[in-house]
N, C-alpha and C positions, 0 to 999 in steps of 0.2 A: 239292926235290921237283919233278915236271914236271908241272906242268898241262895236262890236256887238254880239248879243246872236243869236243862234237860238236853239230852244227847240228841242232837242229830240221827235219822236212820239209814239214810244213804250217806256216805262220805264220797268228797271229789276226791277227782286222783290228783297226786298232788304233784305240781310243776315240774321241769329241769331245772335244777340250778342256776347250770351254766347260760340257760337262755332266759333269765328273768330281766324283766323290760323295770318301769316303776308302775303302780299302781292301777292293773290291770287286772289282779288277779286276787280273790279275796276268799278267806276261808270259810269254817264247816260254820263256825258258831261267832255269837257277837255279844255281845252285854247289852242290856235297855235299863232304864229305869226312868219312873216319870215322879211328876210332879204336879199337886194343886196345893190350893190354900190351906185346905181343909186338914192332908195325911202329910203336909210336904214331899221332900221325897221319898220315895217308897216304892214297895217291889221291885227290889232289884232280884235280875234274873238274866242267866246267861241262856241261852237257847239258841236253836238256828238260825244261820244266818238267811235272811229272808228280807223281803220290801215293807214299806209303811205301807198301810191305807191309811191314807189323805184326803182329809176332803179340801176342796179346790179352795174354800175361802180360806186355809190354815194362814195364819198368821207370816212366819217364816218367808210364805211363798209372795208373800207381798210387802213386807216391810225389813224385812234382811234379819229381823233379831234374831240372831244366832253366834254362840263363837264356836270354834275349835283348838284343837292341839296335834302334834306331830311329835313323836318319838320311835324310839327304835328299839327292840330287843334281838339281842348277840345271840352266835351259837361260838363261843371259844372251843379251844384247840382239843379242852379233854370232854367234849362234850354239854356240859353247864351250859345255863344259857341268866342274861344277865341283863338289867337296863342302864344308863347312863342317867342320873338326876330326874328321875320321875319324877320326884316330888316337886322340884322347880316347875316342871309341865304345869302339873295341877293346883299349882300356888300361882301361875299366868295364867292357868282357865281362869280361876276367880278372878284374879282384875281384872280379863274379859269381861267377865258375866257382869262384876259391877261397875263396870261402862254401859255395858248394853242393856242393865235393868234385870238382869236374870238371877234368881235364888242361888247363893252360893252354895256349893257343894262340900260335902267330910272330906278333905282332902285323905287323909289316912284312910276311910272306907272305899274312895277310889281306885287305891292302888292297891287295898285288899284284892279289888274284885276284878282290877287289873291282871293280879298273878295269878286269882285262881282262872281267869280266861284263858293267860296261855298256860297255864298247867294243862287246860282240856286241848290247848292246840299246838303242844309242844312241839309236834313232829310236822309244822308245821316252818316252823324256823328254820332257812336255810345255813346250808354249811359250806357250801361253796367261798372260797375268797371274795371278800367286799361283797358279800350279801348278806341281809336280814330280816327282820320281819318290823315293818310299818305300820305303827299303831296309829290311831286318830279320833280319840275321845271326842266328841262334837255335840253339841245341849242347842236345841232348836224350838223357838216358841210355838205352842199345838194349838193353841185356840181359835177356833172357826169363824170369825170376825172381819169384817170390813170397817176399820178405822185406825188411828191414829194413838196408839197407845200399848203399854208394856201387856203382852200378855199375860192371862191368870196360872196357864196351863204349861206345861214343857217335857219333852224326852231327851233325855240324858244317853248317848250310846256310844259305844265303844266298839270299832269294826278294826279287823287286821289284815298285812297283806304283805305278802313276800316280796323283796324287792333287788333286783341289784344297781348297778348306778344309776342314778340321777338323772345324770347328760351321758349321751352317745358318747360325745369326747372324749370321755374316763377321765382321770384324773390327769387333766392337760388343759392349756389357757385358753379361758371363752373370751368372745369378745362384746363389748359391749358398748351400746349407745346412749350417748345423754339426751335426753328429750329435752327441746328448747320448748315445746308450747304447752305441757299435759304436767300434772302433778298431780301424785297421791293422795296423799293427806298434809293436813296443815294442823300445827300446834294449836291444842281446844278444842282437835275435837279426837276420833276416833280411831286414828293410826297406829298407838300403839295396842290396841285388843285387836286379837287374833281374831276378826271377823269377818264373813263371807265376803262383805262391800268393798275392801278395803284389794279384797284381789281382785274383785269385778271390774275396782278402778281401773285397774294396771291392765288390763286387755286390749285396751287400742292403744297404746302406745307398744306395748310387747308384740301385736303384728305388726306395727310398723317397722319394730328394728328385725322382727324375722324377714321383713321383702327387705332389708338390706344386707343380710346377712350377718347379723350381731344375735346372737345368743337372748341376752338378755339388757333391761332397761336400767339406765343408772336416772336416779329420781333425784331432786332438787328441793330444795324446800317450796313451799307454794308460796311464799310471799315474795322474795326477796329475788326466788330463782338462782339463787348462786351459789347456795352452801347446798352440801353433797349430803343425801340423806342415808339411801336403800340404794340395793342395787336387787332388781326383781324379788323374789323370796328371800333375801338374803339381806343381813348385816354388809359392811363394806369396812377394809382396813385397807393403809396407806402403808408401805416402806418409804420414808421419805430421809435420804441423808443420814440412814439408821436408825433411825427413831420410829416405833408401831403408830399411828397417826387413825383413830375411828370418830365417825362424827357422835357428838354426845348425845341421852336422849333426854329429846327436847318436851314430849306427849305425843310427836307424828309419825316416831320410830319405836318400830317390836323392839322391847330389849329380850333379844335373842339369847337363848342358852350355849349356845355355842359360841356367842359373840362372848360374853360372860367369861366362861373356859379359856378363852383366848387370852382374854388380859388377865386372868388369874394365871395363866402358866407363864405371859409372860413377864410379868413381876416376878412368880417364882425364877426365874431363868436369869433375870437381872437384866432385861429387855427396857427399855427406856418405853412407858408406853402411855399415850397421853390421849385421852376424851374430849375434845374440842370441837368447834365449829372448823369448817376446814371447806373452801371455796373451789367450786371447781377451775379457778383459773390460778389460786395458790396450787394446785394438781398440776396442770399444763404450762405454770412455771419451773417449777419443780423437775419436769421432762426438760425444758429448754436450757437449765444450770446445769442436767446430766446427774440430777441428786434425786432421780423420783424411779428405787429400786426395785419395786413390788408393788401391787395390787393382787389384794384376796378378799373374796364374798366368806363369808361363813353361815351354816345353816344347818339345819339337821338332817335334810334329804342327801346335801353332798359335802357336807361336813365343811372341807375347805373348798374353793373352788377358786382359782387362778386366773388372772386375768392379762391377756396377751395384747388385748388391743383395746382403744376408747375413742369411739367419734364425738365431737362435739362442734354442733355446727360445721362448715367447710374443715375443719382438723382433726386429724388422724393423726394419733401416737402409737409407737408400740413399745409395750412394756417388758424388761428382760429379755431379749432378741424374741420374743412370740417363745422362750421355757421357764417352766416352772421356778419359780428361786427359790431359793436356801431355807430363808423364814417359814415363808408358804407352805413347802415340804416337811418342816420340823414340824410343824402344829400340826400338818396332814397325819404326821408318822403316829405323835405322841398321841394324839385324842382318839385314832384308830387304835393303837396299840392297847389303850385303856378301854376302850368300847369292847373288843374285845378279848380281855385279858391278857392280852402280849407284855402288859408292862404294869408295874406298880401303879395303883389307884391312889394320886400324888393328894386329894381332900377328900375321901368320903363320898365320890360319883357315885360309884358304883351299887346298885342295889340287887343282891344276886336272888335267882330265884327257888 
C-alpha cells in the first residue's frame, strides 16, 4: 500500500514542557486508514489532525466494537527519539481485534506508518524530564447499522500527544481500594482485549474510590471475588517476603507490556518471580506476618506506580511506611533509563526511529 502525507496548513503552537498534564493536548497530524470487504485495508494516509463525521447509527457508538493501544515515543539525551516494543503493541492490537471480530492488521505496515507519522511530528515530542509523546492506535467499527452483529466496515487511526506524568502524585505511592461488590471482567470473556467496554466497566467503582480518597481500583476476579486481578489501568505485583508475586493471566487480565518487562528483567536480575493466583486476604496476611514488602501497578501511562495504602473492606494497610521501595524504584530507574536511552537496551526493546 502507499502512504500518503498531506501537511497540515496551520500548525499549533506547541505546549510547555514543564506544564504538560496527560492527554489533553493532541498534535498537527494523525494516521487513518479504513476498511471493507471488498479493498480490505486500504488508503492509508496521514493527514491533519481533525473529527470523524459520523453518522449517529455507526456501529461503535452502539455496540462498543472497538479496541485500542497505548505507547510512548522518547526524546533521549542526544536528541533521537525512540519507542519501547512497538511491535508487541501491534501483535495485542490483533488479539484485540480478534476477540472483538475485527480484520487484523500488517502489523510491520503499522509501525511503518507509525514512524513515518512522528517523523512528520518529530518536534512534537517533548524533551523535558519524564515527558513524552502518547501514542494511541485505536480501529473502531464504521457501519451505519442498528443490530446485533460484527461490522462490515472499520477505521483504523493513529492520534498523538505529549504527555508528562500520569498521576499528580509523580512518582510516589497511590492508594488504593479493593471493591467488595463490582468486577471487571470475568475469564471467557473480554478482559483481556484492550477494548473500550472493559474501561466503561471500571467507572463506577473508580468514583467510588475517588469520594474516598484512593487513587485507583484494585479488581477481584468476578467469580470467586478473592483473587487479585487489575488494579485500574494497570497490571499489579506483590513484594511478598522477597519473592515478585503477579496474578497469572487467566483470559480477564491485559497482559500488559510492561507487566512482561517486569518479569523479563526480573529473571534477568535473578529476582525470584512467580505468576500465580494470589488472594486478597493471602495480601493482608502477608501485612499481619510483617512479610508483605512492596506493591507496584505497572502500565505504560506511569510505567511503575507505587502503592502506599489498600482498603479493603473495614482495613486499611499501609505499605513501606507510605515510600517507595527499593524493587519498585529499580524497575522505575531501569525501564525509564531504557525508554529513554540512559541505559543499555538489556532484549531488543528498543526501536529507534
Amino acid at each position: 500500500m502507499q502512504l500518503t502525507v498531506t501537511k497540515a496548513e496551520k500548525l499549533k503552537a506547541k505546549p510547555d514542557d514543564s506544564k504538560l498534564g496527560f492527554g489533553t493536548i493532541f498534535t498537527d497530524h494523525m494516521f487513518n486508514m479504513d476498511y471493507n470487504p471488498d479493498d480490505g485495508w486500504h488508503n492509508p494516509r496521514i493527514e491533519p489532525y481533525g473529527s470523524f463525521n459520523m453518522d449517529p447509527a455507526t456501529m461503535v457508538l452502539h455496540y462498543g466494537q472497538g479496541v485500542f493501544e497505548g505507547l510512548k515515543a522518547y526524546r533521549t539525551d542526544s536528541g533521537a527519539l525512540q519507542l519501547f516494543r512497538p511491535q508487541d503493541n501491534f501483535k495485542r492490537l490483533n488479539n484485540s481485534s480478534r476477540i472483538m471480530c475485527i480484520p487484523q492488521i500488517d502489523e510491520a505496515f503499522a509501525l511503518a506508518a507509525l514512524k513515518q507519522l512522528l517523523t512528520v511530528e518529530k518536534d512534537w515530542v517533548p524533551s523535558a524530564p519524564g515527558t513524552s509523546l502518547y501514542i494511541r492506535p485505536t480501529i473502531i467499527a464504521t457501519d451505519p447499522y442498528l443490530g446485533v452483529r460484527a461490522s462490515y466496515t472499520y477505521r483504523f487511526f493513529i492520534i498523538l500527544s505529549p504527555v508528562g506524568a500520569y498521576y499528580a502524585e509523580g512518582f510516589n505511592p497511590v492508594k488504593i481500594w479493593v471493591t467488595p461488590h463490582h468486577v471487571r471482567a470475568v475469564s471467557g470473556g473480554v478482559g483481556e482485549a484492550k477494548t473500550p467496554g472493559n474501561y466503561a466497566a471500571s467507572l463506577y467503582a473508580g468514583e467510588q474510590a475517588h469520594t474516598q480518597g484512593y487513587t485507583q481500583v484494585l479488581w477481584l476476579c468476578g467469580v470467586e471475588r478473592k483473587y487479585v486481578e487489575e488494579v485500574g489501568a494497570m497490571n499489579i505485583f506483590f513484594v511478598i517476603d522477597g519473592k515478585l508475586i503477579t496474578p497469572m493471566l487467566t483470559g480477564s487480565i491485559l497482559p500488559g507490556i510492561t507487566r512482561d518487562s517486569v518479569i523479563k528483567l526480573a529473571k534477568l536480575w535473578g529476582i525470584d518471580v512467580a505468576e500465580r493466583k494470589i488472594s486478597i486476604h493471602e495480601v493482608f496476611d502477608a501485612h499481619a506476618a510483617g512479610k508483605l514488602d512492596e506493591i507496584f501497578g505497572s502500565g505504560t501511562a506511569a510505567v511503575i506506580s507505587p502503592v502506599g495504602e489498600i482498603k479493603y473492606g473495614e482495613k486499611v494497610i499501609s505499605v513501606g511506611d507510605g515510600k517507595v521501595g527499593p524493587i519498585a524504584n529499580r524497575f522505575y530507574t531501569e525501564l525509564t533509563n531504557i525508554q529513554f536511552g540512559k541505559t543499555e537496551d538489556p532484549a531488543g526493546w528498543i526501536e529507534p526511529l
